[in-house]
C-alpha positions in Angstrom: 114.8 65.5 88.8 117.8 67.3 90.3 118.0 71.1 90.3 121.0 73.4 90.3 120.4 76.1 92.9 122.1 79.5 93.1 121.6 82.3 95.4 122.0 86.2 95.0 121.2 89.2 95.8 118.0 90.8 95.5 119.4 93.6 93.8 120.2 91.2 90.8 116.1 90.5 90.3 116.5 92.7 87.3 119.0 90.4 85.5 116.5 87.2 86.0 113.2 89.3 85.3 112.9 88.0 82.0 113.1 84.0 83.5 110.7 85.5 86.1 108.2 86.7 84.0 108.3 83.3 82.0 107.9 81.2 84.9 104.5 83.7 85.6 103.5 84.0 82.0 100.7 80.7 82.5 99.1 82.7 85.5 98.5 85.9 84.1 98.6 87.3 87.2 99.5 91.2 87.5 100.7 90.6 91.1 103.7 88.1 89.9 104.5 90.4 87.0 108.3 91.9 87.2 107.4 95.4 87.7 105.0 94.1 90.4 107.8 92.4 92.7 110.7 95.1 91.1 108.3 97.7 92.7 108.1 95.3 96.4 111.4 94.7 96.2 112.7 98.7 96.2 110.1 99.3 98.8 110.0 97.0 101.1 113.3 94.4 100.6 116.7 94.5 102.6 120.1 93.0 102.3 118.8 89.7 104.3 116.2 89.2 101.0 117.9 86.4 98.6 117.0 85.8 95.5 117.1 81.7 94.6 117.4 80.3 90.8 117.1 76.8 90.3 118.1 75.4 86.7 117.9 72.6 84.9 120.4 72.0 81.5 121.1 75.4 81.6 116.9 76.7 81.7 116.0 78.5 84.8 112.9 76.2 86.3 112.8 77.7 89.5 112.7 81.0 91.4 111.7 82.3 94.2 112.2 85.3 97.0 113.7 83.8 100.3 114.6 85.6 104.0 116.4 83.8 107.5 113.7 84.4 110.1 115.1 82.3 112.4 117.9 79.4 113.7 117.8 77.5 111.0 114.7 78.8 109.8 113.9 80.7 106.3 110.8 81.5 104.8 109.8 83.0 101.1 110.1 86.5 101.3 106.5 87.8 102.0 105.8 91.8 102.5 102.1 92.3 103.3 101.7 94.0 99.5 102.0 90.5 97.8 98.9 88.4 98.0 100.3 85.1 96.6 103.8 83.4 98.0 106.9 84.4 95.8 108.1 81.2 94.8 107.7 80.2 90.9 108.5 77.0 89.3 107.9 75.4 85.9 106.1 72.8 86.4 104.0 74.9 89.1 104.9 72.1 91.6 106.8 72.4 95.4 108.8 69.3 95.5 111.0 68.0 98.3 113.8 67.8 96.1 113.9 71.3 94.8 113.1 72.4 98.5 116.3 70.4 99.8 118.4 71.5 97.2 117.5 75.1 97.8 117.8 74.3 101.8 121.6 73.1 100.8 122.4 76.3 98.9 121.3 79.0 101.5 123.8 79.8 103.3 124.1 77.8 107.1 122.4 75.3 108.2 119.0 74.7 107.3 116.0 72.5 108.6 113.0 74.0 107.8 111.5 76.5 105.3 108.2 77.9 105.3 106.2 79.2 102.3 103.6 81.8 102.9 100.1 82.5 101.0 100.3 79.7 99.2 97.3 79.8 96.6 97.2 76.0 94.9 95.7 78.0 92.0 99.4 78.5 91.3 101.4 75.9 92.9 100.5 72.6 94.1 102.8 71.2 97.2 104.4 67.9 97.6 102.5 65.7 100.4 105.3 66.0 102.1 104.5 69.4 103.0 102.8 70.8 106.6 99.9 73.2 105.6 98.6 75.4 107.8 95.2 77.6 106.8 96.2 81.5 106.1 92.8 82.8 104.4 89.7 81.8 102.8 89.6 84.1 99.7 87.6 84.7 97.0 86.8 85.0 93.5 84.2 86.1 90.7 82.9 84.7 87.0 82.0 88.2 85.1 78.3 87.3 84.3 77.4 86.7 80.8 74.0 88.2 82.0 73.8 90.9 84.5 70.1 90.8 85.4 70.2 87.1 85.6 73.2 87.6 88.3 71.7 90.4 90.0 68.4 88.7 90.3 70.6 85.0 92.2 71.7 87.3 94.6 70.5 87.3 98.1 67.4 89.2 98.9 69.2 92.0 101.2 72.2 92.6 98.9 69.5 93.3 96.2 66.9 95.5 98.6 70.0 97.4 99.9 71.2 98.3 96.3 68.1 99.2 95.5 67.1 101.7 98.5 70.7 103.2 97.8 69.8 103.9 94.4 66.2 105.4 95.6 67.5 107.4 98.5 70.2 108.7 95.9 67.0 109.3 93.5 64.7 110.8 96.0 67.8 113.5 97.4 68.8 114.2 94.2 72.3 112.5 94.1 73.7 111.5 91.0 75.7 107.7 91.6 78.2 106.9 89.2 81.4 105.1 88.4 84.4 105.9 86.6 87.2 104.1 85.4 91.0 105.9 85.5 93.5 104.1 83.2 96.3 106.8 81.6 99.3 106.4 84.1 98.6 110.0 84.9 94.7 109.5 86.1 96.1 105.8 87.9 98.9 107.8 89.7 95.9 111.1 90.8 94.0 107.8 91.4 96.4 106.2 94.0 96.7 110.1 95.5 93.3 109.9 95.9 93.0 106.8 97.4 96.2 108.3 100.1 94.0 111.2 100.2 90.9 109.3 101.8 92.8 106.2 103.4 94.2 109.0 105.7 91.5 110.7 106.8 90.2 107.3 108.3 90.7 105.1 111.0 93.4 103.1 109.8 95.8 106.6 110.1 95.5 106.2 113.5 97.3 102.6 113.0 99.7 103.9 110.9 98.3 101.4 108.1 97.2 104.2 105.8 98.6 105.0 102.1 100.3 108.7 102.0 102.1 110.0 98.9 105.6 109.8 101.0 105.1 106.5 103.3 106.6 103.1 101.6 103.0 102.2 101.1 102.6 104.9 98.9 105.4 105.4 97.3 105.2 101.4 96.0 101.8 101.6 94.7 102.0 104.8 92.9 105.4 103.2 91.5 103.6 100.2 90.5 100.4 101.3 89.4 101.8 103.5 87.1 104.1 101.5 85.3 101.5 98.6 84.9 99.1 101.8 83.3 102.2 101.9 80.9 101.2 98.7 80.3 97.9 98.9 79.8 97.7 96.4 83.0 96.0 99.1 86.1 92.4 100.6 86.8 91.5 102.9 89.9 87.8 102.6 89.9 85.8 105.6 91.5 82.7 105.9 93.0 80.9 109.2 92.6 78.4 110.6 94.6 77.3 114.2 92.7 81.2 115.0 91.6 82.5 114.4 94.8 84.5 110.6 95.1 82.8 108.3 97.6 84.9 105.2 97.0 87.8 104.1 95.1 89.3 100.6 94.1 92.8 100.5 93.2 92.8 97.5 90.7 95.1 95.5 88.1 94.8 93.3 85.5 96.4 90.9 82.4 94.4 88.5 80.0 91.2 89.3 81.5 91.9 88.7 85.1 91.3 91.6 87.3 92.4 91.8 91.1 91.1 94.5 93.5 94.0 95.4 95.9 93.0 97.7 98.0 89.5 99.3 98.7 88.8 102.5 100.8 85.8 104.8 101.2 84.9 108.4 102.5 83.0 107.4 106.1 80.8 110.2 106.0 78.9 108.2 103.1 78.9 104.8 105.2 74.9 104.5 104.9 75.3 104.7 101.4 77.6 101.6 100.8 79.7 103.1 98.0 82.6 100.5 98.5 79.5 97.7 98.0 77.7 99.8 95.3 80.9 100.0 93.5 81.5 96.1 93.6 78.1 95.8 91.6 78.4 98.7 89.1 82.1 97.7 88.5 80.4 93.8 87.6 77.6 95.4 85.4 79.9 97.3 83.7 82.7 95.0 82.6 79.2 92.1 81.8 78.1 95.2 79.5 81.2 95.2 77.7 81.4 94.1 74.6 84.0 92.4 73.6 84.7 91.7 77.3 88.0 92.7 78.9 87.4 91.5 82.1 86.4 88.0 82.6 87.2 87.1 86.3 87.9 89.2 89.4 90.1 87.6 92.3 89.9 89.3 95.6 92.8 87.9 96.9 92.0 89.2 100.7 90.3 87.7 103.2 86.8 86.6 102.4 84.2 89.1 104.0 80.7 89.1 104.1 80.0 90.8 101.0 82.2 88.4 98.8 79.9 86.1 99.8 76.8 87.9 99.4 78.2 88.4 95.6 78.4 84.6 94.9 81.8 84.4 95.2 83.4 81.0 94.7 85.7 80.8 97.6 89.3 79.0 98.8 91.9 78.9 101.1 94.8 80.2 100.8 97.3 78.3 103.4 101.3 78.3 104.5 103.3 75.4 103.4 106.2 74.0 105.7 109.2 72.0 104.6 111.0 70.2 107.3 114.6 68.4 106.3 113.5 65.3 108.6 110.8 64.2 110.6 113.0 64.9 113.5 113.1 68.7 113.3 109.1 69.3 113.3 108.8 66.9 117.0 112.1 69.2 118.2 110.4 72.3 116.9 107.4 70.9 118.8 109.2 70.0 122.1 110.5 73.4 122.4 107.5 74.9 122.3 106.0 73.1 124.6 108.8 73.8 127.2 108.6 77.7 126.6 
């Protein structure tokens, strides 16, 4: 069924964030909430970032984030914050005919349009579609039963847990967890998290949180405002009083999504990013009545995902091509560069 497309600025996100959020309300997912993408689009949109709203009769069925990458070439908007592609629609489908009517409302000439991370969780795309794999990601059932879940896991998980604990027992090192959920602790929490990030390799790439990079600045932003809603954890590992590990998480209906995961090096042979995983799973299986029911990674798939039973898929990218003609011309020309 046809769709009426406009486009606007990014800026105007907060006069649609109400459409938005009901297009996102059936995946209770924190990461398409409106403060999530207000909070990406003040840090980390420009001017080229257009905002597309498809309606039907009047009711807003469509939206979605979109950016000019190329010659007749745009893709959904897709800073590296944002696990899941930015493009929303009721019905939770890609269809050609939306895609050409949005292709016919951007502004120039447009022949192909490529949506990135998309998770079929959310939205399932027409067959017209190219995929191309992106990640295999993963994501976890809170066990009814802890010791029954513990006990399925692999041998070497378990045995490593356990010496962990023992060494920790036999030095005299207290292990524990802690949960920070006022805005002010989530806010200290995201500091804390800059606080460690830096001191590690990944300053050296320049890929590190600080309180004043963009990094930062979003995810102290957004973390706080989703405490205001109830909807943000920063998990700490503890080693005696001093913090080992810390998981900057957030959450809606009992779906919880680690973001980002970072731990002091000087306490790698203790595993306190790993350690934290399991204690984090005990404790929300504990819980009674549960809050959390199922934990979605949302990054790549590592080893330990799958060493926790994970249930894993792919996340892939999703081309749109206005004809057959443009994906062997696309095709040809790379073959002659």
């Amino acid at each position: 069924m046809k769709v009426d497309i406009s486009i606007h600025s990014c800026s105007e996100f907060q006069d649609y964030k109400q459409n938005w959020n009901a297009l996102a309300a059936k995946h209770v997912l924190p990461i398409l909430s409106d403060v999530f993408i207000a909070a990406l689009l003040a840090s980390f949109a420009d001017d080229s970032v257009r905002l597309v709203v498809g309606q039907r009769a009047g009711k807003v069925v469509l939206m979605a984030f979109m950016q000019k990458v190329g010659f007749a070439r745009w893709s959904s908007f897709m800073p590296s914050q944002e696990p899941v592609c930015l493009y929303l629609s009721e019905d939770g489908v890609i269809d050609d005919i939306s895609l050409r009517a949005i292709a016919k409302a951007l502004p120039g000439v447009v022949l192909q349009i490529d949506l990135l991370q998309v998770d079929n969780v959310i939205l399932s795309p027409a067959a017209n579609l190219k995929a191309m794999p992106y990640i295999e990601t993963g994501a976890l059932d809170v066990p009814a039963d802890f010791p029954a879940y513990f006990a399925s896991l692999g041998k070497n998980l378990r045995q490593n847990y356990n010496k962990v604990v023992n060494r920790a027992s036999k030095d005299n090192l207290n292990l524990s967890i802690e949960p920070w959920t006022s805005p002010e602790q989530v806010e200290e929490g995201v500091r804390l998290y800059g606080e460690i990030e830096s001191a590690s390799w990944k300053a050296e790439h320049n890929t590190a949180i600080s309180p004043t990079n963009q990094q930062g600045i979003f995810y102290t932003r957004m973390m706080r405002e989703l405490a205001e809603r109830g909807q943000a954890v920063v998990w700490l590992y503890k080693i005696n009083d001093e913090v080992a590990a810390v998981d900057l998480c957030v959450h809606n209906q009992g779906t919880l999504i680690i973001l980002k995961t970072t731990y002091k090096e000087a306490f790698s042979k203790l595993s306190p990013a790993l350690q934290l995983k399991v204690d984090m799973l005990r404790y929300y299986a504990e819980q009674t009545p549960a809050s959390i029911k199922r934990i979605e990674f949302y990054g790549k798939a590592m080893d330990w995902h799958k060493r926790l039973n994970s249930e894993l898929r792919w996340i892939n990218h999703q081309t749109w091509y206005k004809a057959g003609w443009v994906e062997g011309l696309i095709g040809l020309v790379r073959r002659l560069r």
